[in-house]
C-alpha positions as CSV (number, residue, x, y, z in Angstrom):
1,X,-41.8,-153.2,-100.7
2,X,-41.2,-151.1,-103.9
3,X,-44.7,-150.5,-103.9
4,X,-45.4,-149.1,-101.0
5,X,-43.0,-146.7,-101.2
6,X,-44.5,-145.6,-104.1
7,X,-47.9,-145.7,-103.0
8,X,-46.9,-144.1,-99.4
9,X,-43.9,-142.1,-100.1
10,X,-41.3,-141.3,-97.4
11,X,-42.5,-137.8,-97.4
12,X,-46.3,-138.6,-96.2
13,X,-44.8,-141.5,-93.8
14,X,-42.6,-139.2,-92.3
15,X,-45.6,-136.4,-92.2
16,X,-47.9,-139.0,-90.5
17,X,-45.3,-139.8,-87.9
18,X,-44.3,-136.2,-87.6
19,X,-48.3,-135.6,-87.0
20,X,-48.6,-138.5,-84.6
21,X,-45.4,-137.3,-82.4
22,X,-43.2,-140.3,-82.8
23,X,-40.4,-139.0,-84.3
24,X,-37.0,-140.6,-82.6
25,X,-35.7,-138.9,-80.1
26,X,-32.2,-141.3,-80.3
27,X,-31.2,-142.9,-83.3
28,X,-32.1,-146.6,-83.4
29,X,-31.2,-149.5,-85.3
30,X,-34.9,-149.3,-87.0
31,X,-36.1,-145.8,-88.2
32,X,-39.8,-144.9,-87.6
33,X,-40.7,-144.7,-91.6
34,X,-38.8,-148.2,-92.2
35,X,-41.1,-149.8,-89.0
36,X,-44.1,-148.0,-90.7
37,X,-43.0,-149.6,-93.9
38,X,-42.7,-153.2,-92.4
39,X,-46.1,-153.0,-90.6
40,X,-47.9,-152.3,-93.3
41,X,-46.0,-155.0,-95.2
42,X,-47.1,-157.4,-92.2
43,X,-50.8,-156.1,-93.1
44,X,-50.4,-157.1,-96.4
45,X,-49.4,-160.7,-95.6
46,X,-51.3,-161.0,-92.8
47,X,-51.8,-165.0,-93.6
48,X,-47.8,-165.2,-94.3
49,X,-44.6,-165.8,-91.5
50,X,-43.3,-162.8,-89.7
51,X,-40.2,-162.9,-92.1
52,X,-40.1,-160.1,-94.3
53,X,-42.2,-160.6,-97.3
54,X,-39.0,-159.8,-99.3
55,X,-36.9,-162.5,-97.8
56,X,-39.2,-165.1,-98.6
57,X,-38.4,-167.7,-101.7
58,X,-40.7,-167.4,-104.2
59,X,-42.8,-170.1,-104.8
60,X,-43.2,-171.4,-108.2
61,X,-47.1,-171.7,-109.3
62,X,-48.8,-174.8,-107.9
63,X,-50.5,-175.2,-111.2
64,X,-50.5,-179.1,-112.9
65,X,-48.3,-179.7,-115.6
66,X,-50.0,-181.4,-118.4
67,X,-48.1,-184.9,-119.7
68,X,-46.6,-184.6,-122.8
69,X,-47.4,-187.6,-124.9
């Protein structure tokens, strides 16, 4: 998620829920600008499990190895 942070940083995220009027009114186990974060990572990886993109293994490429003769 490193880039989005950079891309949306936490001031316009918080400005964009500021503008939108969903600021917590309690505090809660997920803060508005992390949920904004994770949707938008969910965009992203539309085609991909709900886990967070982060969390998932990394695959190595599924490119053929050529035989060594």
């Amino acid at each position: 998620m490193g880039i989005l942070t950079k891309v949306f940083t936490a001031e316009l995220v918080d400005a964009a829920i500021a503008k939108h009027d969903r600021a917590e009114r309690r505090r809660r186990l997920l803060p508005a600008r992390l949920v904004v974060y994770f949707v938008l990572a969910l965009c992203l990886f539309a085609r991909e499990s709900y886990e967070l993109p982060e969390a998932r293994p990394r695959r190595p490429p599924q490119h053929p190895v050529p035989a060594r003769s």
